[in-house]
C-alpha positions as CSV (number, residue, x, y, z in Angstrom):
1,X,22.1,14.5,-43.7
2,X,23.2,12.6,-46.5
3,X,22.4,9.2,-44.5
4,X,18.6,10.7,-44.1
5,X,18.1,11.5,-47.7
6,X,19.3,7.8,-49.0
7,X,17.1,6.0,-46.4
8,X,14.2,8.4,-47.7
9,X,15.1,7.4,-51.2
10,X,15.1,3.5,-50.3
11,X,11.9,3.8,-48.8
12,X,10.3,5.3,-51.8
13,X,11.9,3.2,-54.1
14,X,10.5,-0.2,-51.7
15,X,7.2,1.6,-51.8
16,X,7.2,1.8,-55.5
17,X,8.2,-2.2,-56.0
18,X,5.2,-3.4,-53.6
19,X,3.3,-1.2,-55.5
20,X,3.9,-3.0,-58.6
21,X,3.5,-6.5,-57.0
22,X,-0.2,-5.2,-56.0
23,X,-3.2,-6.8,-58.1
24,X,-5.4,-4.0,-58.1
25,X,-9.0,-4.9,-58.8
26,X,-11.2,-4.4,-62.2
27,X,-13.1,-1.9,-63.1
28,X,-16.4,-3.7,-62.6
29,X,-14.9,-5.3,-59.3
30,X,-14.8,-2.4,-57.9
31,X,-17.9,-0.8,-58.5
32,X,-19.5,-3.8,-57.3
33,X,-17.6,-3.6,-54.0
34,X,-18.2,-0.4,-53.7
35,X,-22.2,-1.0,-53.8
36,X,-22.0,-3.5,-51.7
37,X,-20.6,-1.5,-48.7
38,X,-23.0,1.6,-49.6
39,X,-26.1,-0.9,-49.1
40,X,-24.9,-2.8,-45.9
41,X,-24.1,1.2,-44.5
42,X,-27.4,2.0,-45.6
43,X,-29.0,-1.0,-44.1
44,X,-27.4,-0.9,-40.8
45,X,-28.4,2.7,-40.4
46,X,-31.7,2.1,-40.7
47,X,-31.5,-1.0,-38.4
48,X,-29.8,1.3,-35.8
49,X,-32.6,4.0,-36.5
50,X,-35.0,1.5,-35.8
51,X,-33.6,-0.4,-32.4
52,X,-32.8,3.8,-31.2
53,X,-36.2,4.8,-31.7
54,X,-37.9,1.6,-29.8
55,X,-35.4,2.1,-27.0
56,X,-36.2,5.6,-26.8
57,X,-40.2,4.8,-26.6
58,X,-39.2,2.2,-24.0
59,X,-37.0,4.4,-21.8
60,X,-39.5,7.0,-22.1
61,X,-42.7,4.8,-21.6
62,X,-40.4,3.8,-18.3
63,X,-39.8,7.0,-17.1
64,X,-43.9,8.5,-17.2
């Protein structure tokens, strides 16, 4: 039991040391990331929206 509890205390304590070698972005830097993959999702949905509702019109066109 002993043996379980130091090997859970190493592993936090590694965790915590990579943590601190971490550059973590700015402020700014991340907010502009952020936008960035909130437009391409919006883009790509609508792209998506727009290639489902031709095939739709073509599969249904097909099947009159």
């Amino acid at each position: 039991m002993i043996k379980w509890f130091r090997s859970l205390k190493n592993y936090f304590s590694d965790a915590w040391n990579e943590l601190r070698k971490v550059t973590w972005p700015s402020r700014k830097e991340l907010i502009n990331s952020t936008l960035t993959v909130l437009v391409v999702i919006m883009v790509m949905g609508v792209l998506l929206g727009v290639v489902d509702l031709v095939l739709t019109s073509l599969i249904g066109l097909y099947l009159r």
